[in-house]
LOKE-27339 format. One line per field, with one value per residue: residue in one letter; x, y, z of N, C-alpha, C in turn. Coordinates in pm, whole numbers, plus 50000, padded with zeros to 5 digits. Example, Ala and Ser with C-alpha at 12.3 -4.5 7.8 and 13.67 -1.06 7.14 Angstrom:
! LOKE-27339
r	A	S
n_c1	51319	51285
n_c2	49431	49775
n_c3	50780	50708
ca_c1	51230	51367
ca_c2	49550	49894
ca_c3	50780	50714
c_c1	51320	51290
c_c2	49670	50003
c_c3	50780	50787
//
This chain:
! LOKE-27339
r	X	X	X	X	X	X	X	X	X	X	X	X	X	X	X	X	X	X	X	X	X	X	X	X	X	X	X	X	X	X	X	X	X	X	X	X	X	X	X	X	X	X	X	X	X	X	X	X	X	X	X	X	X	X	X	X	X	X	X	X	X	X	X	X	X	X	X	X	X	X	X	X	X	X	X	X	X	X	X	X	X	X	X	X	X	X	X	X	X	X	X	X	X	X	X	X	X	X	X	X	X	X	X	X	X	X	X	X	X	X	X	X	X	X	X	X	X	X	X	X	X	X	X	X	X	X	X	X	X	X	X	X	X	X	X	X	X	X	X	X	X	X	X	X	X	X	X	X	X	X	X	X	X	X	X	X	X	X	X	X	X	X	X	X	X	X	X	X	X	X	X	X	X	X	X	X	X	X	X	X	X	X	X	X	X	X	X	X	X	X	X	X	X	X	X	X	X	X	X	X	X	X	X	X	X	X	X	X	X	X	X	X	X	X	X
n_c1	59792	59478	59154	58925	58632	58523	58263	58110	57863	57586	57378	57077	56827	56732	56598	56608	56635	56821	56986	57062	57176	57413	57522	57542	57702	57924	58032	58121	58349	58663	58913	58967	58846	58533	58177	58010	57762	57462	57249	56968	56942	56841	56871	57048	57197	57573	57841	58156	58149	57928	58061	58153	58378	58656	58851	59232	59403	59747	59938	60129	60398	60578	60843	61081	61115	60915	60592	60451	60149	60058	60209	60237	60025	60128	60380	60669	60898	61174	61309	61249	60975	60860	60587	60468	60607	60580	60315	60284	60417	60220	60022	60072	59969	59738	59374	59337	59533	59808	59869	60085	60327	60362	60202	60191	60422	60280	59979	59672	59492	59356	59363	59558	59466	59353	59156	59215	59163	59153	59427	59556	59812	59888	59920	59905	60037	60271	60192	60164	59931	59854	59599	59412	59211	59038	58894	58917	59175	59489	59685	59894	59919	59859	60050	60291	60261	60281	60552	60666	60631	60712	60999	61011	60929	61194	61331	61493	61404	61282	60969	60893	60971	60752	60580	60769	60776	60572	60516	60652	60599	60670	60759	60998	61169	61074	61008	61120	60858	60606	60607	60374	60205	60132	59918	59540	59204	59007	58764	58522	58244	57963	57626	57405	57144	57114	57172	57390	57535	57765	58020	58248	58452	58706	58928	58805	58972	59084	59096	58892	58889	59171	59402	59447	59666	59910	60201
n_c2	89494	89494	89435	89539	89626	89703	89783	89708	89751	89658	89738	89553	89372	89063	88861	88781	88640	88779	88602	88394	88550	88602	88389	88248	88401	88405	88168	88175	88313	88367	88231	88375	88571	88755	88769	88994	89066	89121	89365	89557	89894	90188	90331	90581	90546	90485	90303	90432	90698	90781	90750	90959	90956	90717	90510	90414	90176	90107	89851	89749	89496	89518	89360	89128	88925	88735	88664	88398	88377	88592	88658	88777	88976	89224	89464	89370	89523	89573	89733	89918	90135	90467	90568	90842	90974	90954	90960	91256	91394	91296	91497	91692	91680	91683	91782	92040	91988	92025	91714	91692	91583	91341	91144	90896	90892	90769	90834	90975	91139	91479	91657	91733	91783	91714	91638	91555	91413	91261	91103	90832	90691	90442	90213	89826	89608	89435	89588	89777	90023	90221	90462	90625	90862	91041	91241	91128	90935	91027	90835	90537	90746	90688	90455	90598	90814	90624	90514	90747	90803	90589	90608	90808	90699	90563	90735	90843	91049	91409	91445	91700	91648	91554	91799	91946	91789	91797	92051	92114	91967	91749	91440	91392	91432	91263	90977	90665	90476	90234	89910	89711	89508	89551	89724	89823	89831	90002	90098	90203	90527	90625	90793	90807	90732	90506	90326	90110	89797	89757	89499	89273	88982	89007	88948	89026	89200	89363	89655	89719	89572	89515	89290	88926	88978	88799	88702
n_c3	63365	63556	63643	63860	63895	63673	63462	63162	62909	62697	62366	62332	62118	62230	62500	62771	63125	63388	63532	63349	63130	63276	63420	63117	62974	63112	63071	62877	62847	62916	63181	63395	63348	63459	63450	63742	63805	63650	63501	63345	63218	63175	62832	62819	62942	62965	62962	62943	62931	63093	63312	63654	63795	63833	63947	64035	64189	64272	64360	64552	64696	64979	65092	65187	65065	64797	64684	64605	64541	64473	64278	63970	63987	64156	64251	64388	64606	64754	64925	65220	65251	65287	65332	65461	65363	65026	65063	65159	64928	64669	64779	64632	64339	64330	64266	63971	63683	63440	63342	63160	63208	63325	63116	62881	62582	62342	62414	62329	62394	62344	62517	62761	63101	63363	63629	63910	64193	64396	64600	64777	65023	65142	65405	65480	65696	65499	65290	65024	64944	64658	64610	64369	64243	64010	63768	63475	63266	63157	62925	63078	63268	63563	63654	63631	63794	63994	63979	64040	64290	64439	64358	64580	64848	64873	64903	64739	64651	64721	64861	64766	64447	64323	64290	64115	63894	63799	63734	63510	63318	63142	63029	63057	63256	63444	63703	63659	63484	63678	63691	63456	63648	63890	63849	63939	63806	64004	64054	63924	63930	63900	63863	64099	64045	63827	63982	64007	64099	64363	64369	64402	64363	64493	64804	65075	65405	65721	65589	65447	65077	65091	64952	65073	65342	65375	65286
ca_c1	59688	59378	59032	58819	58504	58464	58156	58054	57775	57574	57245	57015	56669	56718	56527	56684	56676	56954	57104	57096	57297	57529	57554	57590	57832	58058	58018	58197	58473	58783	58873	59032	58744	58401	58084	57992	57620	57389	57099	56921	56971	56813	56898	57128	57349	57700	57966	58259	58068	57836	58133	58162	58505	58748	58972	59292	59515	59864	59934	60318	60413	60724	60866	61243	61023	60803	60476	60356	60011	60011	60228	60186	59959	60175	60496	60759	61012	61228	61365	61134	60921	60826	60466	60457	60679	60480	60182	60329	60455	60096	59944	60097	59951	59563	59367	59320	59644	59818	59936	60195	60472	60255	60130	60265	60428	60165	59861	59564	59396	59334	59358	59659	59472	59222	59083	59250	59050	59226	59546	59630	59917	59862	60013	59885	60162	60384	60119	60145	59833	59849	59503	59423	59099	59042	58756	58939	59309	59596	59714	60018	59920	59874	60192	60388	60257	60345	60688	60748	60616	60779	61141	61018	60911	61254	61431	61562	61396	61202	60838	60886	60980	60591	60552	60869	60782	60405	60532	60785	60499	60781	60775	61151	61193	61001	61042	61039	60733	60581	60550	60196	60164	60058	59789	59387	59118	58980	58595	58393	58166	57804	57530	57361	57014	57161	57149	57432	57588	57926	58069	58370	58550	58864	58924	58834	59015	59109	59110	58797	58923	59274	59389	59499	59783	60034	60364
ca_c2	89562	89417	89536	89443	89676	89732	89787	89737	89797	89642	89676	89383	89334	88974	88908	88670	88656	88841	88489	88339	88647	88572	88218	88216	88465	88315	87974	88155	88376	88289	88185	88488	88705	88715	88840	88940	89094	89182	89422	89667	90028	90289	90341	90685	90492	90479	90309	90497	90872	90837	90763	91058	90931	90653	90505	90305	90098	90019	89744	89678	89408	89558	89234	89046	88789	88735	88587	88328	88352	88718	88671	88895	89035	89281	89485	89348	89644	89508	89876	89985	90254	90552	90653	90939	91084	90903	91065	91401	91371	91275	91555	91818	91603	91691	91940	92038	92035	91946	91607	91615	91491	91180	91102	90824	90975	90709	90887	90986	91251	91606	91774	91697	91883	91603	91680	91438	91411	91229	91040	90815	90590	90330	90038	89663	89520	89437	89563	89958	90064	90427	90536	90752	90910	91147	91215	91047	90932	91004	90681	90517	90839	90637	90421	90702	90870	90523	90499	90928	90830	90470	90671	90901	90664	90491	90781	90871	91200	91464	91485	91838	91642	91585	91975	92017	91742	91847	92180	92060	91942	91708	91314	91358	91512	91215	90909	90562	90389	90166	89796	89714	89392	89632	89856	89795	89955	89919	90136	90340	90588	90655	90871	90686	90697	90421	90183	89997	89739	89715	89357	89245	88844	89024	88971	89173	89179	89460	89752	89689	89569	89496	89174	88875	89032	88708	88778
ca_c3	63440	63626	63645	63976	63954	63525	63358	63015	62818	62557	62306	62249	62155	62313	62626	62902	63237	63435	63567	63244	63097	63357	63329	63015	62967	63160	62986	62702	62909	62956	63320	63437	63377	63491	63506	63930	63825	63509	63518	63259	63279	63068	62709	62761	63055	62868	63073	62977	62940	63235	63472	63756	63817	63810	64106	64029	64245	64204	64480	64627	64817	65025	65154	65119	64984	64666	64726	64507	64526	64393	64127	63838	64057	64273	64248	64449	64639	64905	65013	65292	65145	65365	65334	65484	65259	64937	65102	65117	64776	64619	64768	64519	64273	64389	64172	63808	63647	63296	63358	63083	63287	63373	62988	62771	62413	62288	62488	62193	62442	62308	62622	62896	63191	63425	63776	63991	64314	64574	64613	64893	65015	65270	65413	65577	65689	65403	65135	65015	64815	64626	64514	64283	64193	63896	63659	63355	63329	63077	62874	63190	63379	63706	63649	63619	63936	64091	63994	64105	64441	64499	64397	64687	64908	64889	64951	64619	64587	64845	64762	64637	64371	64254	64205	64010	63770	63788	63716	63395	63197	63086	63038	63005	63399	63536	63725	63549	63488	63755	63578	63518	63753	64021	63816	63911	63801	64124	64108	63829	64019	63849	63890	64203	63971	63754	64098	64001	64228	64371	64350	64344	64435	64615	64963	65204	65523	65807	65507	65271	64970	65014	64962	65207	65422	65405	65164
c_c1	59573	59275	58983	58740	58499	58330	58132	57912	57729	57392	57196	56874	56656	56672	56544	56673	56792	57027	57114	57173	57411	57578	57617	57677	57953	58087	58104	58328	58562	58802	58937	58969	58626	58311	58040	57798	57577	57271	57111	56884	56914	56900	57010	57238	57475	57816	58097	58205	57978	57865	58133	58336	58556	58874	59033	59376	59565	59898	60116	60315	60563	60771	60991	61171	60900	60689	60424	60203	59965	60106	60194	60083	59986	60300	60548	60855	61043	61278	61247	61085	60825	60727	60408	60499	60615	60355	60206	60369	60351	60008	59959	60015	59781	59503	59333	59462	59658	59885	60042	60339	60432	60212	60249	60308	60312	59998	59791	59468	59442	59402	59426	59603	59348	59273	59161	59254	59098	59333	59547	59680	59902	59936	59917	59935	60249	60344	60103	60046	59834	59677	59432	59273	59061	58903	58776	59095	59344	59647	59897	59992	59967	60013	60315	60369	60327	60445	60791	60738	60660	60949	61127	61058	61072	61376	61561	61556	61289	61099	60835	60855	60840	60572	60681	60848	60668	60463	60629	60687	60586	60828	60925	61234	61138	61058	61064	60918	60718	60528	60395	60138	60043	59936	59622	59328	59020	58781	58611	58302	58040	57731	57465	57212	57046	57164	57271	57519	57749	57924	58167	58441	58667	58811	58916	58870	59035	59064	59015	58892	59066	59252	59447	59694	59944	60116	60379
c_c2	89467	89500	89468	89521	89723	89745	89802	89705	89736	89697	89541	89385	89150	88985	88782	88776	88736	88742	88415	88436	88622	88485	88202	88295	88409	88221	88028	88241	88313	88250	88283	88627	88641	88811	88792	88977	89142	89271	89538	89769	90087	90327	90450	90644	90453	90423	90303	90708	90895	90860	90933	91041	90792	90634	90392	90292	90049	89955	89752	89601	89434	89463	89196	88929	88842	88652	88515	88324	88496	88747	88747	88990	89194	89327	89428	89455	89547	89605	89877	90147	90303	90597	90725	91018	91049	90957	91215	91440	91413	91381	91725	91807	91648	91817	91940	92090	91968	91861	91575	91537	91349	91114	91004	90905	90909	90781	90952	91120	91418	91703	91690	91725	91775	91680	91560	91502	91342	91109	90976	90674	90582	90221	89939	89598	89519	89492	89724	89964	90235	90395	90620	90777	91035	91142	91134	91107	90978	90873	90675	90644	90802	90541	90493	90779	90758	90507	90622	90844	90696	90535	90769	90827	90571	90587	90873	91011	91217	91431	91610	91770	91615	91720	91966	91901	91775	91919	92179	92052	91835	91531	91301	91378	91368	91044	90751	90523	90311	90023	89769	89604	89448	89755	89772	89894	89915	89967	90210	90422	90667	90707	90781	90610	90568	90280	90061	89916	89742	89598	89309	89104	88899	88956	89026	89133	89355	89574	89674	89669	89519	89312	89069	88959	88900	88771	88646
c_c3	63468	63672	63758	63955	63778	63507	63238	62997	62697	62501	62295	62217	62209	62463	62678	62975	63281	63435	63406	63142	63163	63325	63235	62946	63012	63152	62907	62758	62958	63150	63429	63421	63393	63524	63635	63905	63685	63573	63389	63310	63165	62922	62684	62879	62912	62954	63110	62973	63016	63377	63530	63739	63798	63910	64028	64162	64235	64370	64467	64738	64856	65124	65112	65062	64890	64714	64585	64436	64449	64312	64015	63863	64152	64235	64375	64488	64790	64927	65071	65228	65284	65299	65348	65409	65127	64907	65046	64964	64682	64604	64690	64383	64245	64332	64038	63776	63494	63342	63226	63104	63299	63229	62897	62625	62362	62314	62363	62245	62345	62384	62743	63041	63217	63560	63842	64156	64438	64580	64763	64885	65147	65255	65499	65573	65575	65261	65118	64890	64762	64536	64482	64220	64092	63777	63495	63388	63157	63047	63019	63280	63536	63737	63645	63718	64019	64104	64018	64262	64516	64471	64497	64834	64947	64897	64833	64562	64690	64794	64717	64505	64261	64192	64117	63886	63714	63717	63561	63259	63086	63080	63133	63152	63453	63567	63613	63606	63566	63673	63586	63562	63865	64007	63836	63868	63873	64113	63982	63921	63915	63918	63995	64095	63900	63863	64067	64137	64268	64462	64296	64438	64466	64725	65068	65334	65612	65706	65381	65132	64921	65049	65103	65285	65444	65280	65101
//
């Protein structure tokens, strides 16, 4: 999995600059993560209990070819994958429901039943993005929507099939797992009061956010 838009959170009574928080944070981070902005926020900001919501994106590159450059980055499907039907699929999906069909046996939550707020499946050129918006996820929740609606999209099953596994409440009914090359956690969504920034080193081209369009 791969985070582009995270936020964490710390105490300090230390007092630096913003850029020298930065800076020097990332003097000590590995080279595959990074801080994009620092700033101080009020004392009851929390930034996994103040989120609103939570958007992931699982990325596919549907191509007879692998792309180097997004490597571990990207599922690979060389069947053409119908989006429309992916779409249709998804939108059974939309709603307050018990996601136990969708939940890892491992999953630690209390309560199976999240708000999930808006689903969508797009393509640019050879690149299919599903994403998924919900007020908090189930542990693999979203990998497990990805790999119902890529066996749809390929023809393997109607999209009914969303409601009848929705409807199962049933790991054991459901597609396999979508590997997790292709999982982001693409946005957090906060109270606006909190002012925080969105910043993120992707690429943006034609479709905010996705990445370069070559294979």
């Amino acid at each position: 999995m791969h985070a582009r838009e995270q936020i964490a959170h710390f105490d300090t009574h230390a007092r630096r600059a913003s850029i020298a928080w930065l800076l020097g944070t990332n003097n000590e981070l590995p080279d595959d993560i990074s801080l994009r902005w620092v700033r101080a926020v009020p004392d009851h900001f929390h930034a996994r209990y103040s989120a609103l919501s939570r958007t992931y994106r699982y990325l596919v590159l549907n191509h007879t070819a692998r792309s180097a450059l997004m490597a571990g980055r990207a599922l690979l499907v060389h069947q053409p994958l119908d989006v429309e039907a992916m779409q249709a699929g998804a939108q059974w999906l939309i709603g307050e429901h018990d996601f136990s069909a969708f939940r890892s046996s491992e999953c630690q939550s209390h309560s199976s039943v999240r708000m999930l707020q808006r689903i969508r499946v797009a393509r640019s050129g050879p690149w299919v993005a599903i994403d998924v918006t919900a007020n908090a996820f189930l542990h693999h929740m979203v990998r497990n929507i990805a790999g119902l609606l890529l066996l749809i999209g390929q023809g393997k099953a109607p999209p009914e099939r969303a409601r009848e596994q929705l409807e199962s409440r049933q790991r054991s009914t459901g597609a396999a797992m979508a590997a997790a090359q292709g999982l982001y956690l693409w946005q957090v969504q906060y109270p606006p009061q909190f002012g925080l920034p969105a910043d993120s080193a992707m690429i943006d081209t034609a479709i905010p956010g996705w990445p370069c369009s070559m294979p």
